[in-house]
C-alpha positions in Angstrom: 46.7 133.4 243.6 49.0 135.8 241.8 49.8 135.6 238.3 53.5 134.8 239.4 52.3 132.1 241.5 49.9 130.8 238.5 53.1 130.6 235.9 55.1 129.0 238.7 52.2 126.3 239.2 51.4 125.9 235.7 53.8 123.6 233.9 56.4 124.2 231.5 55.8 124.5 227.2 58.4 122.5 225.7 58.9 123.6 222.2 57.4 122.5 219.6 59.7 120.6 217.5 60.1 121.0 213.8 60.9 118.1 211.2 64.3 117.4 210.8 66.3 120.8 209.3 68.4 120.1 206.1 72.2 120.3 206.2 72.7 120.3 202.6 75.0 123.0 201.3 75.4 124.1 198.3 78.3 121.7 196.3 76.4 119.2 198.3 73.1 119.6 197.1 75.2 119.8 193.6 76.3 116.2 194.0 73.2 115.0 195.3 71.6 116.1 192.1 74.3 114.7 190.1 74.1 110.9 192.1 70.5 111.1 191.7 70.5 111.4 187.9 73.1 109.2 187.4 71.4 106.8 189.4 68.0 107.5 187.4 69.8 106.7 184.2 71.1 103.7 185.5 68.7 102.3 187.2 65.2 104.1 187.4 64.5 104.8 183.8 65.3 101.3 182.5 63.1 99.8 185.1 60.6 102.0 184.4 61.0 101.0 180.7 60.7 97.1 181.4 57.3 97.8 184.0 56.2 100.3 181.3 56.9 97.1 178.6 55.1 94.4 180.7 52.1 96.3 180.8 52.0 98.1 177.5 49.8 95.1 176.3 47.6 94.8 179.1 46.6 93.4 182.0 45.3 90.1 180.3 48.3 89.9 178.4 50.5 90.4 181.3 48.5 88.0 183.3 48.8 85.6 180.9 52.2 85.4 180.4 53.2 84.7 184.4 50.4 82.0 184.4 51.4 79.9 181.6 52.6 77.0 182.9 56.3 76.5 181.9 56.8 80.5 182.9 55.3 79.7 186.2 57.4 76.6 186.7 60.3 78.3 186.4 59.5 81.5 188.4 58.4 79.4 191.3 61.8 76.6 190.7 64.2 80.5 190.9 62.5 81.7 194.0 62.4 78.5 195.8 66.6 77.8 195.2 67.0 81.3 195.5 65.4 81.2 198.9 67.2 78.1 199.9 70.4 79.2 198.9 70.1 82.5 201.0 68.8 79.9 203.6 71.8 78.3 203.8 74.0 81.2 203.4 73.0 83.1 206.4 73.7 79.9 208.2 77.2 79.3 206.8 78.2 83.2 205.9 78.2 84.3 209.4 80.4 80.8 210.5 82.7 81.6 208.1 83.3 84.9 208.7 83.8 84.1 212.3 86.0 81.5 211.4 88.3 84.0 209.8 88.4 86.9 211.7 88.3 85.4 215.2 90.8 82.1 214.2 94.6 81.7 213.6 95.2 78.7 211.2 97.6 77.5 208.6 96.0 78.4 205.2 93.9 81.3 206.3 95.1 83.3 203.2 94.3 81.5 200.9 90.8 80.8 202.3 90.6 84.1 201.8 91.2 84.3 198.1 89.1 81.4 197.7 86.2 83.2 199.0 86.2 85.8 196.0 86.6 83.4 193.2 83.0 83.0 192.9 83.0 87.3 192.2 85.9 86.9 190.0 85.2 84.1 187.7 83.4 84.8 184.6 79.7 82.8 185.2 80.2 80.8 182.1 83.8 79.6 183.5 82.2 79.0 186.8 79.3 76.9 185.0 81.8 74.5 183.3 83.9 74.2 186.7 80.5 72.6 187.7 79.8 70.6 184.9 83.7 69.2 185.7 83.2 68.7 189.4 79.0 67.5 189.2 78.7 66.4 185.8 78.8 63.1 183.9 82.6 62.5 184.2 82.6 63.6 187.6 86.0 62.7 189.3 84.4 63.1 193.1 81.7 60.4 191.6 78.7 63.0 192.1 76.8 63.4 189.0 73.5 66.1 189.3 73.8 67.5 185.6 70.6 68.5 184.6 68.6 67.8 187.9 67.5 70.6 190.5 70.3 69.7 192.7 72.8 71.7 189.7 70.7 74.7 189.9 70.9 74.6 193.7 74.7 74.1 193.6 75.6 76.7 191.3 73.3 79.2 192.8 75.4 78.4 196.0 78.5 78.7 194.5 78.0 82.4 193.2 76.4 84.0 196.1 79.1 82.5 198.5 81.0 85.9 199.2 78.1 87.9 200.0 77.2 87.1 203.4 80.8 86.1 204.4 82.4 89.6 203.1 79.2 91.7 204.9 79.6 90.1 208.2 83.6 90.1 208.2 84.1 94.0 208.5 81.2 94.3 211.1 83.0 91.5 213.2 86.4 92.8 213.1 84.9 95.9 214.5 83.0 94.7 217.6 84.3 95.5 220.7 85.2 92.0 222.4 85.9 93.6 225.6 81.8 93.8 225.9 81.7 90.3 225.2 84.4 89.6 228.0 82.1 91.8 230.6 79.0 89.6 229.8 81.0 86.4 230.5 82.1 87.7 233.7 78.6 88.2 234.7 77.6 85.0 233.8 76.4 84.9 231.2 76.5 82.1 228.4 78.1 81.8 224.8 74.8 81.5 223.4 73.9 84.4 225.4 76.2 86.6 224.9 75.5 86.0 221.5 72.3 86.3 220.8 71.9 89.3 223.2 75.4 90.9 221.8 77.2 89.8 218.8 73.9 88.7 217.0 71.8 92.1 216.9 75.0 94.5 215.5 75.6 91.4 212.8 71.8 91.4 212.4 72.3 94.7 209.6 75.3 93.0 207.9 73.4 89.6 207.7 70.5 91.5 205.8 72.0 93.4 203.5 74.5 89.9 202.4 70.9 87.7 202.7 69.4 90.4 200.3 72.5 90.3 197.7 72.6 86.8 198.0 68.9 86.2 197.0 68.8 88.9 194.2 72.0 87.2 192.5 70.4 84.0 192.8 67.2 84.9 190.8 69.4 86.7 188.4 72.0 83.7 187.4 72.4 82.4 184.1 75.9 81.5 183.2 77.2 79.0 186.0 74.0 77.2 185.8 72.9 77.1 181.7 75.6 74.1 181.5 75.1 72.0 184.2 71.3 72.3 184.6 70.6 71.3 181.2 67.6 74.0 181.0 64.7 71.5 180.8 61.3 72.9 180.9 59.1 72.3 183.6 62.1 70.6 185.6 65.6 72.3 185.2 64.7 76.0 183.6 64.9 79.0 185.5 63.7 82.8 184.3 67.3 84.0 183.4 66.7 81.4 180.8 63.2 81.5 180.1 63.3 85.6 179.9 66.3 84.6 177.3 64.3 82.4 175.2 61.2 84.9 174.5 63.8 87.5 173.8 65.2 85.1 171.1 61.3 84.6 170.2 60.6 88.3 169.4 58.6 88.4 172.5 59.6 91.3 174.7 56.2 92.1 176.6 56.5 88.4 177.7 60.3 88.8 178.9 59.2 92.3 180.4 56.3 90.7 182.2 58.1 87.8 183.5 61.1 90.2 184.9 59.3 92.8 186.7 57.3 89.5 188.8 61.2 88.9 190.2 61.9 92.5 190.4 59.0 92.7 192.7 59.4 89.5 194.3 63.0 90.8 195.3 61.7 94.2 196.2 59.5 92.1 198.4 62.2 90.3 200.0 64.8 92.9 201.0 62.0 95.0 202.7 61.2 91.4 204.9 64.7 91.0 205.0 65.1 95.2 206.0 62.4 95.0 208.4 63.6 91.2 210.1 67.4 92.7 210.6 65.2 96.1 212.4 63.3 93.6 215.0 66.8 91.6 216.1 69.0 94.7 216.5 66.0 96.3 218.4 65.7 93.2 220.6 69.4 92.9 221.3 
């Protein structure tokens, strides 16, 4: 056999591929630079600075603080509402935002405006809204004040928005034309959208789940009214991480807020890495 005949025989080299090339000019690679400090002042450094608090006094000391049992009480009452509350949002979010982008009905705008009073209104202002509406001299006759149930309502009431106004956008831009094809073939509502609709929403539903927990962990003024911040029953962290602060006690505030900075970190990778499997599925 000829050597021509061998290199005809003899299969092909495909290239060997390199890792991705960068397309970063120069102004570009300027701005990048400039976001990523800006963003390291605002954001890196000071949690760097609460981690590098936390454990300045030690592991026992740390340990100790996220153990003791009112601290732990109220970590585990913020994580469970918080998860609850994003529960239910990613339930109702997506329902509503359907309801407004693929309905026509009287009132519609001002639905609309509704839905961002919770991002609008001042936490303290929202907190004694609640108090009005759930409190002792409720007018609807529904009185919670200082029970769970007001630290589950007022979580609810500011994290609202999130899912609704990250699904909205992503809905209005889906091509019902698709939808109308899969019908025709026969397939089902609940087909079409699990199989469709459900996997592009899955990214939007993430992201407002992720918000919508992170706020929740984070609340203090719509709930410091109508919870009544009772130890072991009624106090979340906002309010616990207040009170060492007003004790002198930093390390113990530091300690107790990088346990929900991870436990959040935690969350939107599960939440990340959920929204992956769906839209891969679909």
């Amino acid at each position: 056999m000829t050597s021509t005949e061998i290199a005809a025989v003899r299969p092909a080299r495909t290239p060997r591929r390199s890792g991705p090339r960068s397309t970063l000019t120069r102004s570009s690679g300027l701005g990048l630079g400039i976001a990523m400090i800006w963003f390291s002042a605002l954001v890196l450094i000071p949690l760097a600075a609460v981690v590098v608090t936390a454990v300045d006094g030690g592991w026992d000391v740390f340990w100790s603080t996220v153990t003791n049992g009112q601290t732990a009480a109220a970590i585990r009452l913020t994580v469970l509402t918080a998860v609850g509350v994003t529960a239910v949002n990613v339930v109702m979010g997506p329902l509503i935002a359907w309801v407004l982008v693929r309905d026509r009905f009287w009132g519609k705008s001002v639905l609309e405006v509704m839905i961002d009073i919770p991002f609008a209104l001042p936490t303290v202002v929202a907190g004694l809204v609640l108090l009005s509406l759930y409190g002792q001299d409720s007018p609807l006759g529904v009185d919670v004040a200082n029970t769970r149930m007001a630290v589950f309502l007022a979580f609810l009431f500011v994290t609202l928005p999130f899912v609704v106004r990250m699904v909205q956008p992503v809905l209005e831009e889906l091509d019902r034309d698709v939808e109308e094809a899969a019908a025709s073939l026969g397939a089902s509502r609940f087909t079409t959208f699990r199989r469709i609709v459900l996997p592009s929403l899955a990214p939007a539903i993430a992201a407002g789940a992720a918000l919508s927990f992170a706020r929740g962990v984070s609340e203090y003024g719509s709930l410091v009214l109508l919870s009544g911040n009772l130890p072991f029953k009624t106090e979340v962290t906002s309010v616990r991480i207040l009170s060492s602060i007003e004790n002198d006690n930093v390390p113990a505030a530091a300690a107790v807020a990088t346990v929900l900075l991870a436990i959040s970190l935690a969350v939107i990778v599960l939440l990340d890495v959920i929204q992956r499997r769906v839209a891969a599925r679909g």
